[in-house]
N, C-alpha and C positions, 0 to 999 in steps of 0.2 A: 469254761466256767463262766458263769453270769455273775456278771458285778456292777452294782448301782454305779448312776453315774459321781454319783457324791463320794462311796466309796474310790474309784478312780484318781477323783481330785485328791482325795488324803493322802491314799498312796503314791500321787505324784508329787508332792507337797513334800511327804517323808523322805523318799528318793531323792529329793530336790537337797534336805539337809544333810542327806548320809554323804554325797556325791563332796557335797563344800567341807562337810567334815573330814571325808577323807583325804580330800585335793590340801586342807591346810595341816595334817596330820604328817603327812610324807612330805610337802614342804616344808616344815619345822622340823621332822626331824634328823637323826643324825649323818642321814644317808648324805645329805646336801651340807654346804656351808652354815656354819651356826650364823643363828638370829644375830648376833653383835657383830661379823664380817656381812652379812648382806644389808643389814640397815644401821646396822651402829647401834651403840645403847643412845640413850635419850639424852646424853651429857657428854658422849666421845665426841661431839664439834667443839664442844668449848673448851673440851682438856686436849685436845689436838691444838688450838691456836693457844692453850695456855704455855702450851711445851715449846712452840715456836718465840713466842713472845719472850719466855725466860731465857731462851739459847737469845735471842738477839739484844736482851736488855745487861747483860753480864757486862758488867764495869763498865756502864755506861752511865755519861751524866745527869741530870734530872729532865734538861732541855734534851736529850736526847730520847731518852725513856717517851717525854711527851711526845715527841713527832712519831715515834714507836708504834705509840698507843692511839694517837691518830691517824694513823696512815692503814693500821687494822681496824678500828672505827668505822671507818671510811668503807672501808673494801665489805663490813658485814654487815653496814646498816646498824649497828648498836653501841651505846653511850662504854666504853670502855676506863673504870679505876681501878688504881695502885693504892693498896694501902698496908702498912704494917699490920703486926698481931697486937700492936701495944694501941693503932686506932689511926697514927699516920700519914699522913698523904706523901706516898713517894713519887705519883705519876697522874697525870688526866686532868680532866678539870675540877674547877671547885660547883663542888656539889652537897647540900645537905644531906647526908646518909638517913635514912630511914632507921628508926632506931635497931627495929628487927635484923637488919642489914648488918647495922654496926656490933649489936651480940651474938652475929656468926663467926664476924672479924676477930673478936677478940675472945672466943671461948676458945678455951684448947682443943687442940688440932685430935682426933679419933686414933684410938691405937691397934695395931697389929695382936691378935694375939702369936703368942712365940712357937717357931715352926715346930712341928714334931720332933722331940729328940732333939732339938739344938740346943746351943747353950748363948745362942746368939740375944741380945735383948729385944723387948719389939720396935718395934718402929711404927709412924704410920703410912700407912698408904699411900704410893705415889698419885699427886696432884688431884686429893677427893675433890669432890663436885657439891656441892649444895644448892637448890631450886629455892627460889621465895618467890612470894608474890606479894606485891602491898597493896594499900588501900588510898584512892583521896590523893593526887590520882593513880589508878591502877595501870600497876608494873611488874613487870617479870623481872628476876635479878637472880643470876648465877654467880658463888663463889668459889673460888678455885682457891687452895691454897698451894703457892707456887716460893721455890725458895729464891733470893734476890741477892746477888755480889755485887758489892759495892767497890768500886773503884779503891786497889791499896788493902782490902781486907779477905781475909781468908775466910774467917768464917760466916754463914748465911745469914741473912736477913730473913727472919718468917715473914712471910707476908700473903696478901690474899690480892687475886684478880678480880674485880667486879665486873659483870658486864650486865646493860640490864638496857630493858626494849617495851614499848608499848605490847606490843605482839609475844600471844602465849610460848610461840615456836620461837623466838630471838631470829626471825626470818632465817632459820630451818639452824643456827647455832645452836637450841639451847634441844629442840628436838625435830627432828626433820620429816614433816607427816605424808611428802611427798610418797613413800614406798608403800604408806600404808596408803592412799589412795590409789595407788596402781593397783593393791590385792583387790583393796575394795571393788574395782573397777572391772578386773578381772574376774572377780566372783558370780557380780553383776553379770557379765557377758555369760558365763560359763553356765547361770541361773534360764538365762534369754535363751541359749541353746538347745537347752535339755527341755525348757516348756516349749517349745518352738512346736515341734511335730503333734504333742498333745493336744496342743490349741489350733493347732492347723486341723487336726481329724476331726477337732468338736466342728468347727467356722465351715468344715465343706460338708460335714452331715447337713448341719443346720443349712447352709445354699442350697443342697437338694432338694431338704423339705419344702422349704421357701417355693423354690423353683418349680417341683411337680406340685402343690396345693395350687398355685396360681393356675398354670396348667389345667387344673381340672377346674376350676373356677369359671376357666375361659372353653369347657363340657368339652375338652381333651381327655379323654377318660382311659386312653391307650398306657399314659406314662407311668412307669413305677419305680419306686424310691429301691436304692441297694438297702435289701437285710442285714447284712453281714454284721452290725454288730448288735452286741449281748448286754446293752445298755439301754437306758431310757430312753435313746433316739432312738435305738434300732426298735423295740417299741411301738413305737412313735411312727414308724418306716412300712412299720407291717400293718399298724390299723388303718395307716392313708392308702395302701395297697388297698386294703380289704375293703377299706371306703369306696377307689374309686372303681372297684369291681361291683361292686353292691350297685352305685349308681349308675355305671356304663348297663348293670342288667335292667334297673328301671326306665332308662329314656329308651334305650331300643325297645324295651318291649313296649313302653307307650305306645312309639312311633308304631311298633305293628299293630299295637292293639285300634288307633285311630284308621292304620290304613286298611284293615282289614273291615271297621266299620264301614269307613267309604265304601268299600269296594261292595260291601252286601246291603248298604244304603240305594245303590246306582241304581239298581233294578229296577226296586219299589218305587221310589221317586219317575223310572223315566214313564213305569206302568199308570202310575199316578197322572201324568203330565199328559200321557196319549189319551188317557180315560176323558183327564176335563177338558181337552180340544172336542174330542165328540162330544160331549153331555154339554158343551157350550153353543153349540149349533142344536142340540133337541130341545132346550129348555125356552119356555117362554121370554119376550124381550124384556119384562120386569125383573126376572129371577137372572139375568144374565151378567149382572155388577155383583152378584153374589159369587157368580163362579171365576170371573175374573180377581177377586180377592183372594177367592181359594190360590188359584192358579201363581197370584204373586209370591204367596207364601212359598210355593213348592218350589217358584224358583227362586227365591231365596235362598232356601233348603237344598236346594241341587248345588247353588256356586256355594255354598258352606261346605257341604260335605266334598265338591271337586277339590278346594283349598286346601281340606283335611288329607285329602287322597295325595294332591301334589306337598304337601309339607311332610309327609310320612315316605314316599318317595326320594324325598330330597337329603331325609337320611340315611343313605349308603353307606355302607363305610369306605373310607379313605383308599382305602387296598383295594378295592372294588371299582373305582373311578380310574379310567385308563386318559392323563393329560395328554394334549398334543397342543402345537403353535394353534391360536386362534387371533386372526384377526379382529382388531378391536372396533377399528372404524368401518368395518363391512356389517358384524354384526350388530354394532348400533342402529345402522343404519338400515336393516332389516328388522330388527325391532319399534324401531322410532315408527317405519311404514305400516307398523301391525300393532302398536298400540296407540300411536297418536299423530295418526296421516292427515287430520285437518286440523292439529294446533299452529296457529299463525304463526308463533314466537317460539319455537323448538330449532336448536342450533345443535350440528353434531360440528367442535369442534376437536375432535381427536385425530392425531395425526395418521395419516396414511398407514405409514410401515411401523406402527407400532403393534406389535404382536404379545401376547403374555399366554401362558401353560393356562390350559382350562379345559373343563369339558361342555362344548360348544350348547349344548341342551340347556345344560343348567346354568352358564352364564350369562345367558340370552334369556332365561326365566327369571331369573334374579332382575338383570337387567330393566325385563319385561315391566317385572313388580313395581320398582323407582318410579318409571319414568311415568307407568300408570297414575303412581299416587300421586307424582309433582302435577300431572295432568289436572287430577282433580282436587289438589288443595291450594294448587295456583290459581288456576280459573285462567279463562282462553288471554287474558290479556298480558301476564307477566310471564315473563322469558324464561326460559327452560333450560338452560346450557349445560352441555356434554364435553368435558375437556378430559384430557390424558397427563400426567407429570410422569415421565420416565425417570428416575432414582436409583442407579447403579444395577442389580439385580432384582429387582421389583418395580412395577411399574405402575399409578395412583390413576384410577378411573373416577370422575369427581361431576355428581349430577345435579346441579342447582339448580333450586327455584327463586321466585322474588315473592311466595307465600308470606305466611305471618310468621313461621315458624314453629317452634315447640316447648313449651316453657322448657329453662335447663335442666329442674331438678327431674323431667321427664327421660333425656336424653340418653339413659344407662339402662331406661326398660325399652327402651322403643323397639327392639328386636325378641322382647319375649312373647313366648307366642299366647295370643288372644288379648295383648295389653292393646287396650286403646283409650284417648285421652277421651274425658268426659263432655266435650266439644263435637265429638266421632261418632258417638254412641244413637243417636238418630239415622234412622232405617237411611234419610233420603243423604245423608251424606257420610254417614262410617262404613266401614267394612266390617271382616270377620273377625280384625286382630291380626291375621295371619300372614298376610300381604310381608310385610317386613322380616317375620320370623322364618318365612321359605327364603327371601335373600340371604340373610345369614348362613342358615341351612346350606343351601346350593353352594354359599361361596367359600366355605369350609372345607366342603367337601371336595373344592379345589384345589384345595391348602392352601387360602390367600384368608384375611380377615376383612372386615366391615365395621366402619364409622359415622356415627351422626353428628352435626355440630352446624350450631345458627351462625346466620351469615348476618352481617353489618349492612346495612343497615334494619335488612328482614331478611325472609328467606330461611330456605334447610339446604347443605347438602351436605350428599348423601356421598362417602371415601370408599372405593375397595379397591384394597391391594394383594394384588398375586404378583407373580412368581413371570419376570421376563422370558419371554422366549427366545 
C-alpha cells in the first residue's frame, strides 16, 4: 500500500499516543498497586508525620512538644505550628498566622456521613488535610487537624498542625513530584524508542539520496538509490535512478558520437594534408604563403579532431579497464622524455617503489596531458616538479608548476571538456579545451580522482589520486 510520507508521520504520531495511553492505562489500573500505595495521595507525607507527631506529643510538656516540632522542622525542611481550634498556640514558634490560615484553624472540623445501616453517630475523618497558599510573601501551608493529650487530662484537645514552606511541594511533604517525574521521564524514553527506527529509515533514505546524487555529480552514472519504498523518497529514488540512466545514456553516446567523428574526420584531413604537400611544390613561389595557411589550418584541425578521437577513447567504462601495479616513477619518467626532453627545470621527484593500480596507457596520457600544459604555461624557466605522497591506501601523484596560475573561481571548470580561460583562447598559446578533460577522463577510468588548486606564492598543481598497489 502507498502512503504519503506525511500521512506516515500522522500515523506515527497516533501510534505514538495510543502506545502512552495504553502503557498509563494498565499502569493505573487495578491489575497493579493503587495510585495512593505507589505515590501517596498529595497530603499522605503530612498526615503520616502528623500521626507520628501526635503519638510522641501525648502528655508531653509545652518545652517538650517544642523540641518535638523542631527536631521534625528540621529533618523536612518546613516551618512546623501547634495550634488549638479555639486559635492557641500550644507548640512551635511565634509566627503571625495568615489570616486564611487562622479560619481553617478555627472553622469546624468536616463530618463523616453515618455508615450504612449503623446507628453509630458521624464522626470526622481521621487527621483531614487542608492545602493553602498565601500571598505577599508566597507560601504553601498544610493543616492537619490532629487531636492533643495534655498531661493529667483525659479528654482531647482539638487542635491543628501547621506546616508551611516556600516550596509548592513542602520539599516532597506536602506533595512528592518526584514519581511523577520518573513517568514523565519514562514516557519520554518510551516516545525516543518507538520514533527511534521511523527516523532512522527517513535519515538513511535521505544519506542515500544525498550519497548517489553526489555520485553522479562527480559523472558516476553506475550508482542507484534502493526503491523499496512507497513514499516520497522512494519517489524520489526512482527519478534519480531514471536520472542517472538518462544521463549515463547522453555522455556515452556523446563520447561515441565525438569519436566516431574523429575517426571519419582522420581520413579526409590526412587526404587534405598529402594533397597541399604536393600542390605546395606545383604552385608558384607567390601563391606558396597561401597554401601554407591553408596547411596550418588543417593541422590544427587534425590535433582537434586527434584530442576528440583520444577524449572519446578515454571513456571506457570502468569494467572494461583491466588495473595492474604500474610504476609511477618509471613512467614519469618515460613521459617527462616524450613530452618535455629539453625543459631545463623538470624534476621527477617521485619515489622509486611507489607503485599505484592503473592502466599504464592512460595514465601516462593523462600524465602526458599535465606535464605538457605546465610545459607550456610555465615557460622554459620555472620549475616543474613531479612528487608522490603515499596516504595509507591511495597514493597522491602532485605536478607543479611556478606559472601564474588560474583564477579560483575558474578552478571547478578546469576539467570540463572545451572550457578554456579567456587568456587561452589565441590560436598561438590555447589549446582545444580538451587537454585536461582527457586527464580526468583517463584517470577515472582508473578509479582514482583529479584535483586542481594554486600554489603560494604562483603556480598550479595538478592532484591525482588512485588506488596503491
Amino acid at each position: 500500500m502507498r502512503l504519503s510520507l506525511f500521512t506516515k508521520i500522522l500515523l506515527w504520531f497516533f501510534l505514538n499516543v495510543l502506545v502512552s495511553g495504553l502503557v498509563l492505562i494498565i499502569f493505573f489500573s487495578q491489575q497493579v498497586p493503587s495510585v495512593t500505595r505507589i505515590f501517596g495521595e498529595s497530603s499522605n507525607g503530612i498526615r503520616a508525620v502528623a500521626q507520628l507527631i501526635t503519638s510522641e506529643i501525648r502528655e508531653k510538656t509545652k518545652a517538650e512538644r517544642d523540641a518535638i516540632l523542631q527536631r521534625y522542622a528540621e529533618a523536612y525542611q518546613v516551618e512546623l505550628l501547634l495550634y488549638t481550634s479555639a486559635g492557641e498556640k500550644l507548640a512551635g514558634k511565634e509566627v503571625d498566622l495568615p489570616k486564611e490560615v487562622m479560619q481553617q484553624i478555627t472553622a469546624p472540623p468536616p463530618m463523616r456521613p453515618p455508615p450504612p445501616g449503623g446507628n453509630l453517630p458521624p464522626r470526622p475523618p481521621p487527621f483531614p488535610v487542608h492545602l493553602l497558599q498565601t500571598k505577599n510573601p508566597v507560601r504553601y501551608w498544610a493543616v492537619v487537624r490532629i487531636p492533643v493529650y495534655e498531661k493529667g487530662q483525659v479528654e482531647e484537645t482539638k487542635s491543628s498542625l501547621i506546616a508551611s514552606s516556600e516550596l509548592r511541594s513542602g520539599n516532597g511533604l506536602f506533595f512528592d513530584l518526584r514519581p511523577w517525574v520518573m513517568v514523565a521521564i519514562a514516557m519520554f524514553v518510551l516516545s525516543i524508542i518507538l520514533w527511534i527506527p521511523f527516523v532512522r529509515s527517513l535519515t538513511t533514505s535521505i544519506k542515500q539520496l544525498t550519497t548517489v546524487t553526489e555520485q553522479i555529480a562527480e559523472e558516476n552514472f553506475a550508482v542507484r538509490v534502493n526503491e523499496n519504498r512507497n513514499d516520497e523518497l522512494g519517489r524520489l529514488g526512482k527519478a534519480i535512478n531514471h536520472l542517472a540512466t538518462r544521463l549515463s545514456g547522453f555522455v556515452h553516446g556523446q563520447k561515441r558520437f565525438l569519436g566516431d567523428i574523429s575517426h571519419e574526420l582522420n581520413s579526409p584531413l590526412a587526404r587534405m594534408q598529402f594533397a597541399l604537400s604536393i600542390l605546395e611544390n606545383r604552385v608558384e613561389p607567390n601563391a606558396r604563403s597561401y597554401v601554407a595557411d591553408v596547411q596550418e589550418e588543417v593541422t590544427l584541425m587534425t590535433r582537434l579532431v586527434s584530442e576528440l578521437l583520444a577524449y572519446s577513447k578515454a571513456g571506457i567504462k570502468q569494467s572494461e579497464i583491466k588495473l595492474e601495479p604500474v610504476n609511477v616513477h618509471s613512467l614519469v619518467r618515460q613521459v617527462v622524455a616524450r613530452e618535455a626532453a629539453t625543459h631545463p627545470h623538470i624534476r621527477n621527484e617521485v619515489a622509486s617503489e611507489v607503485q599505484v593500480l592503473a592502466q599504464s596507457e592512460l595514465l601516462g596520457r593523462a600524465l602526458g596531458n599535465v606535464i605538457r600544459n605546465a610545459v607550456r604555461y610555465a615557460g622554459p624557466t620555472m620549475p616543474i616538479i613531479i612528487q608522490s605522497q603515499s596516504q595509507g591506501t591511495h597514493v597522491k601523484i602532485c605536478i607543479a608548476d611556478g606559472g601564474a596560475g588560474v583564477p579560483e573561481e575558474a578552478l571547478s571548470q578546469l576539467f570540463d571538456p572545451f572550457f578554456r580561460l579567456e587568456s587561452d583562447r589565441a590560436r598561438e598559446t590555447g589549446g582545444s579545451g580538451l587537454g585536461l578533460a582527457i586527464v580526468k577522463t583517463c584517470v577515472e577510468a582508473c578509479q582514482g580522482t583529479v584535483s586542481a588548486r594554486n600554489r603560494l606564492p604562483n603556480g598550479l598543481e595538478i592532484v591525482i589520486t588512485l588506488a596503491a598497489a
